[in-house]
N, C-alpha and C positions, 0 to 999 in steps of 0.2 A: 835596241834591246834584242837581245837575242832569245832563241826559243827558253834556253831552262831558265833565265829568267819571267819571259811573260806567261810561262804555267803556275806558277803559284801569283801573280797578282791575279790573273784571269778565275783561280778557284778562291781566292779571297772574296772578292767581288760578289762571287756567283751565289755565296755562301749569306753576302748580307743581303742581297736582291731576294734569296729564300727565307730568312730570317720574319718578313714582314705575312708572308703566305702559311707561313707553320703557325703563329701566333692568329690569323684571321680563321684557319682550321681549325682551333682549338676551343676557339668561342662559342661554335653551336654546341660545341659537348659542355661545357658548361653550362650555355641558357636553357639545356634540355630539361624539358619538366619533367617529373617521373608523373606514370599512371595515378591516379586519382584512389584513394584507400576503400575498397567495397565499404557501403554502409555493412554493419550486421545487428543479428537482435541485441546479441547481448551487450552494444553500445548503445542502443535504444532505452535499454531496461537501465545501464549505469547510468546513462541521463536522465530519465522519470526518478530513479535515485536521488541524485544530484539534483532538479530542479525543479520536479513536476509540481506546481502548485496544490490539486489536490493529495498529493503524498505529505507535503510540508503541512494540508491543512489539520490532516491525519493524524502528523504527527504534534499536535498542538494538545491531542486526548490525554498524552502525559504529563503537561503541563498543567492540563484539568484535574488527572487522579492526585499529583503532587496537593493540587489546592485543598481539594476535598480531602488527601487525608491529613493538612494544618488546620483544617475544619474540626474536624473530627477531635483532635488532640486538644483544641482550643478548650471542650469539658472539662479535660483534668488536668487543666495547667496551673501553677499556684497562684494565688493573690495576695496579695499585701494592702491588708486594711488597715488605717487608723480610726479612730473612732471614740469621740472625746462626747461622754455623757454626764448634764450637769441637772440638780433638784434643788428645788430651792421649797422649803416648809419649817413647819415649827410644831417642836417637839411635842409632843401628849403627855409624854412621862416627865418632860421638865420643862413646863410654859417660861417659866422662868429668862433662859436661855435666849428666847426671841428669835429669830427666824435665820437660818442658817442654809446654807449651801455649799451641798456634797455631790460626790460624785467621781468621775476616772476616766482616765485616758486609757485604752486599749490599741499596743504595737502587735498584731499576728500577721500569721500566714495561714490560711485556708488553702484546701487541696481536696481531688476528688480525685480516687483510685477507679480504674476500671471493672476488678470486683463490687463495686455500689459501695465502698465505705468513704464515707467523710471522717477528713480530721483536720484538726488547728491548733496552732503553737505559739503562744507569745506571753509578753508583760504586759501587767496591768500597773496605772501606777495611780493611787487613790488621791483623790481632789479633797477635803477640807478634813473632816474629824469621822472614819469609817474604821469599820471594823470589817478585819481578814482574818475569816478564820482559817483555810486552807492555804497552803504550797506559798507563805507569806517570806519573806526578804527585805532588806532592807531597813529594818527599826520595823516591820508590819506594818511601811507604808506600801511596799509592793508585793504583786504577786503572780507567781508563774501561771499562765493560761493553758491547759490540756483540754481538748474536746475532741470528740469522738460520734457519729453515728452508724451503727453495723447493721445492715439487713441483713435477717436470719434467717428467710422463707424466699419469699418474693422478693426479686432484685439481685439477691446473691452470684454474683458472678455471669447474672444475667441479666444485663438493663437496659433501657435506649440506648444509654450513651456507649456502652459496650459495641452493643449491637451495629450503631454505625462506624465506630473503631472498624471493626471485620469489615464489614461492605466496604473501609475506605481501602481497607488492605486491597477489598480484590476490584477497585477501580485502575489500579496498575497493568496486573495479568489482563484487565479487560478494555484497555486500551490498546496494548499490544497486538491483543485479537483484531480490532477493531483496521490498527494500521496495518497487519496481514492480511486482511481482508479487501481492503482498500490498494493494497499493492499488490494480489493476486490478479484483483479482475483489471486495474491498468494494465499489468504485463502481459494477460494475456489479449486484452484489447490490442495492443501495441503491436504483439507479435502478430495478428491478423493482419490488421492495417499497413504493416512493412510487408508483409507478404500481397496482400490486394496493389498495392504500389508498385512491390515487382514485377507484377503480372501485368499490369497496366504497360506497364515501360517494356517489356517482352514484346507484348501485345503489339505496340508502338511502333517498335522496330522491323517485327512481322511484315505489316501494312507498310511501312515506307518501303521496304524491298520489292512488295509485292507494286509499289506506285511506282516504286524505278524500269523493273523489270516490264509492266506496260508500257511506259512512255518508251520505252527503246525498241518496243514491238513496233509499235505506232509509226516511230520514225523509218522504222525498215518496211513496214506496208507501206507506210506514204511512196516510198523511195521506188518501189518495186509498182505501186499504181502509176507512176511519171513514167515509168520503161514500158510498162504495157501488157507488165506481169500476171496482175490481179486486180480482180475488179474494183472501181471506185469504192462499192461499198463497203468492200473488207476494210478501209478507210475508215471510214464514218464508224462501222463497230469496235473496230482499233482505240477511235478514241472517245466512241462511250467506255470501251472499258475502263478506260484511266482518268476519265472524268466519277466512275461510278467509285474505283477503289480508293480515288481521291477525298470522294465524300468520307467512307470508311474510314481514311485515316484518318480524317476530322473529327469525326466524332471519336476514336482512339482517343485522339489526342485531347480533349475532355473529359476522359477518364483517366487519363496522366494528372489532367490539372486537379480535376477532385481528387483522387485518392492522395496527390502530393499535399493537398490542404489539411488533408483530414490527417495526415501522418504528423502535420507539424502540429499539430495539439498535442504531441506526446512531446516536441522538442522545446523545453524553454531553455531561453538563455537571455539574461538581464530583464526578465518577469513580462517577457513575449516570446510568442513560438515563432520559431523557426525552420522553414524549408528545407529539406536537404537537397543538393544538387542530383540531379539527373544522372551524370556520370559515374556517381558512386552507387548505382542498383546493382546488386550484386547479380551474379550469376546462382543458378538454381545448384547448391550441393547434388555430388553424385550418389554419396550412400546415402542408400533409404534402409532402414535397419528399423526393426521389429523388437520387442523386449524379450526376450526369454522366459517360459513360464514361470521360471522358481523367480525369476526375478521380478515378473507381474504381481505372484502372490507375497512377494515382499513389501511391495510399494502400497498393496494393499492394506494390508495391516498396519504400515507407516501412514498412511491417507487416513484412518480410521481417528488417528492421533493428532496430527497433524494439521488435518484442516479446518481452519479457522470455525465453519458452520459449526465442527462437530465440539471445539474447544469455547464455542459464545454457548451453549448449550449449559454445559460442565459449570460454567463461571454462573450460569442462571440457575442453575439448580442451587449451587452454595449457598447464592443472596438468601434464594427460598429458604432454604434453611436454617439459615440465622433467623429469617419472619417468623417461621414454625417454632424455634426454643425460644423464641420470645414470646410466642403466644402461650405456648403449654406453661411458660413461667408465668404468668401472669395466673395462670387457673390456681397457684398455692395461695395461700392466707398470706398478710401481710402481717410481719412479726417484725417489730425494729426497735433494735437499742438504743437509744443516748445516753451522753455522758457531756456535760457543757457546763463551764462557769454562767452564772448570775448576770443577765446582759443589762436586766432593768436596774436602774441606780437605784429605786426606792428599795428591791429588794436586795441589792450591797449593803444601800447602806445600813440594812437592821441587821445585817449580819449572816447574808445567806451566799456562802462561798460557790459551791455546786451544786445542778441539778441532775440528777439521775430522772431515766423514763421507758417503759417496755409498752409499747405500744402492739393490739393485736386488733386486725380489722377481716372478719370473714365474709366475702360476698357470696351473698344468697343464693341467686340465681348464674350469675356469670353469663351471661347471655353474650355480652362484646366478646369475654377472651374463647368461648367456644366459636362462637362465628371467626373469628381470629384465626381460630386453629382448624377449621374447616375447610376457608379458605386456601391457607398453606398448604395444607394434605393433600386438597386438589391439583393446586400448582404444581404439589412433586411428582402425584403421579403423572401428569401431563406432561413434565420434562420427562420424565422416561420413554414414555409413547414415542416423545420428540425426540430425544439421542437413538430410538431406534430408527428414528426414519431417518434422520440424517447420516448415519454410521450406510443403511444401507444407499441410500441415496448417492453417497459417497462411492461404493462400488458400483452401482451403477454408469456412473461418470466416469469411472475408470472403463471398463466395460466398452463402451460408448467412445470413450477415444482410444480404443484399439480398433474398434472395428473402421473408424475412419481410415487408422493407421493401413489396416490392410487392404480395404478394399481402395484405398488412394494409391496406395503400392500398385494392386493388380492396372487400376488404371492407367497408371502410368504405363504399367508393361504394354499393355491391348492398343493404346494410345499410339507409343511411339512405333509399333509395328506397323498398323493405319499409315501413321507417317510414309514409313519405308515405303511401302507399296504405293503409296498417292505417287511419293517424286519418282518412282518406276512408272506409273503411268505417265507421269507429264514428262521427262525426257523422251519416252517413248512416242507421245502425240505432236511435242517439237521434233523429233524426229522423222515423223510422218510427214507433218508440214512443211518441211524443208524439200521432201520430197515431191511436194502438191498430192500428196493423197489423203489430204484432209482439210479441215475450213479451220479459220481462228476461232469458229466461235467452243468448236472442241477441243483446242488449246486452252483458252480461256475457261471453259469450265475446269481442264484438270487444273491452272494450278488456280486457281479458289480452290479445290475440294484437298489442294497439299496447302492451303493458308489456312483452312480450315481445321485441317490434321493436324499443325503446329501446333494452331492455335489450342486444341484439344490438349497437348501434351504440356502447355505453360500450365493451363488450368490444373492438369491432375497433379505437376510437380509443388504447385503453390496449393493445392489444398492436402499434399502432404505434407506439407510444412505447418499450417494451420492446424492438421491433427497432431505432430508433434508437440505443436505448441499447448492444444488442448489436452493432450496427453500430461503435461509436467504440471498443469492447472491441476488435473482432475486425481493427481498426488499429492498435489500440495508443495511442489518442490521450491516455487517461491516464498510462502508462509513460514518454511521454518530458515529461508537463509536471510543473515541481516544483510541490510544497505551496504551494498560495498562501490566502489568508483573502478571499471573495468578498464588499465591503461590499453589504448589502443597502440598496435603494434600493426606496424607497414606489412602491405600484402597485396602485390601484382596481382592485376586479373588474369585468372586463367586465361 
């Protein structure tokens, strides 16, 4: 075989011998996992949405106000009586006769209106030898049933049964309160707790650098005591130090294990919490950002409205109200109409179709319905005292998480500058050390006092976030948004 033949079986060949090494290169990029999705709050907050048992328990108030107001309604919902009335006697006016039995079947419906009137509709249809003299049918063996009773004074469009009508209206509205309430202070529990987590896990990381960075001192003074560099003992303090930051990180990592416990009380899933993975602590956001005034005194005024305290207030003054016209109703005379067919047989059967009746009853003294209305008067003005202290109480909590907000900011600034300057000094004192113009034990304090300095700067960025979070509390930003489910969307660690 000559050459321009053995070139192309030689690149044939070489092509399927490569075919198998492109294909074994190609599988680590497929098995490549991607980075792990930061946790954030506001998947925190869609999950206590979505599952937090006291949320669901919360939300069960409306299934309560639905009851009470079928409760309520159950007063004036109509009935359908029958009611068969039968006499058996002998006559006066005709002994004769001998003893006889009358009487009637009554088909109505009874109803009660919310303004206090009663009424009822039906046929009557008479049983043996009776006399109808009104609204009669059929040969004047039947007769149409009309009845009526009207409160004229007292009761008038203002009665119990009314009265708990309204209160059932505002077991609704005060349910709702009740479950803003209840999802204010989870979220902002929650967003603490995720932030106390992160800091732990910051924390965490801290301390294991700082256990690395000892152990490799250690090994480089051991190294350098066997040549005859430095004295034994810089040994022996070489590795208390990394026996001592070893402890530290222990105990770190105990505060990783609580605060990771305590986070998963905000996460249920299948009616148990759950932990979330370690690798998903996110990193501390860079902007720290401040409200703007016009925009402080908006949230304000929206807070006044808005939050739960100041709307369970409003909802309890109502109730009161409706107690107070029900009491002052009660102080008028009792005046009331009726108007009702003949229910006893004996008097159908002589012939007494309808009764008519004006009923007037004046109490003397009233002593219940003034104490009634005394009571109430006090309660309202007591709600008022109380929506002013709530209303301000409310700015004050605004107030109060700004000033977190700020002075967590400045901390942050004065913190990470600390920083700077700690790791100028400790490069600075390994630098000297290298030189032998100083001991380990002055390396070793600078970098504590830069593990220290870090550690200062996790704290002031996680208790800005904490005021954030107390900041949107202390507006009310969760009480007026409903439940929603936040899809999570992919996002590399910085």
């Amino acid at each position: 075989m000559n050459a321009r033949h053995t070139l192309p079986v030689l690149l044939l060949l070489g092509s399927i011998g490569l075919c198998p090494s492109l294909s074994y290169a190609e599988e680590p990029l497929k098995s490549k996992s991607l980075p792990p999705i930061p946790l954030s709050v506001e998947e925190i907050h869609a999950w206590i949405d979505r599952s937090h048992p006291l949320l669901r328990g919360a939300g069960t108030e409306k299934t309560m106000a639905r009851g009470k107001m079928l409760k309520a309604l159950g007063a004036f919902e109509p009935t359908l009586i029958n009611d068969t009335e039968l006499e058996r006697f002998i006559s006066s006016s005709n002994p004769g006769k001998g003893t006889q039995t009358v009487g009637f079947n009554d088909t109505l419906i009874e109803a009660r209106h919310p303004w206090g009137f009663r009424y009822s509709a039906g046929i009557r249809e008479a049983i043996g030898n009776a006399k109808i003299p009104d609204l009669s049918f059929g040969g004047g063996n039947n007769q149409v049933l009309l009845g009526g009773f009207l409160p004229l004074l007292r009761g008038l469009m203002v009665n119990p049964e009314n009265a708990e009508l309204q209160r059932s209206e505002l077991a609704n509205p005060k349910a709702e309160v009740q479950i803003s309430q209840t999802r204010q202070d989870l979220f902002l529990a929650a967003a603490t707790q995720f932030w106390d987590w992160v800091t732990a896990v910051k924390l965490a990381e801290v301390q294991r650098r700082a256990v690395g960075v000892a152990e490799d001192r250690y090994r480089q003074v051991e190294g350098r005591a066997k040549a005859g560099a430095v004295a034994p003992l810089d040994v022996v303090e070489a590795n208390q130090e990394v026996q001592r930051r070893r402890e530290v990180a222990i105990a770190v990592q105990r505060l990783v294990e609580q605060e990771q416990l305590k986070l998963s009380m905000f996460l249920w899933e299948n009616n148990a919490p759950v932990s979330p993975h370690l690798d998903r602590a996110p990193n501390f956001p860079s902007a720290m950002l401040v409200p703007a005034p016009d925009t402080i005194q908006a949230h304000k005024l929206q807070a006044k409205v808005d939050r739960p305290e100041v709307k369970e207030i409003g909802i309890e003054a109502k109730l009161n109200n409706i107690d107070l016209e029900l009491a002052k109703n009660n102080l008028l005379p009792s005046l009331d109409a009726e108007a009702a067919p003949a229910r006893a047989p004996e008097k159908f059967v002589l012939g007494l179709g309808y009764r008519f009746g004006l009923e007037l009853k004046i109490p003397i003294l009233q002593r219940k319905s003034r104490g009634e209305v005394l009571e109430a008067q006090g309660k309202a003005d007591r709600f008022v005292f109380m929506q002013q202290f709530r209303e301000q109480q409310v700015l004050i909590d605004v107030d109060n998480a700004l000033s977190a907000l700020e002075r967590a900011k400045e901390r942050v600034a004065a913190a990470a500058e600390s920083l700077r300057l700690a790791k100028t000094l400790e490069e600075g004192e390994r630098f000297r050390f290298s030189l032998g113009a100083t001991s380990i034990l002055f390396v070793n304090l600078r970098e504590r006092n830069s593990v220290d300095s870090e550690s200062q700067v996790i704290r002031a960025k996680a208790d800005y976030q904490k005021a954030q979070a107390l900041y949107q509390w202390a507006i009310g930003a969760w009480a007026r948004t409903t439940p929603f489910v936040t899809p999570v969307t992919y996002r590399a660690r910085d």
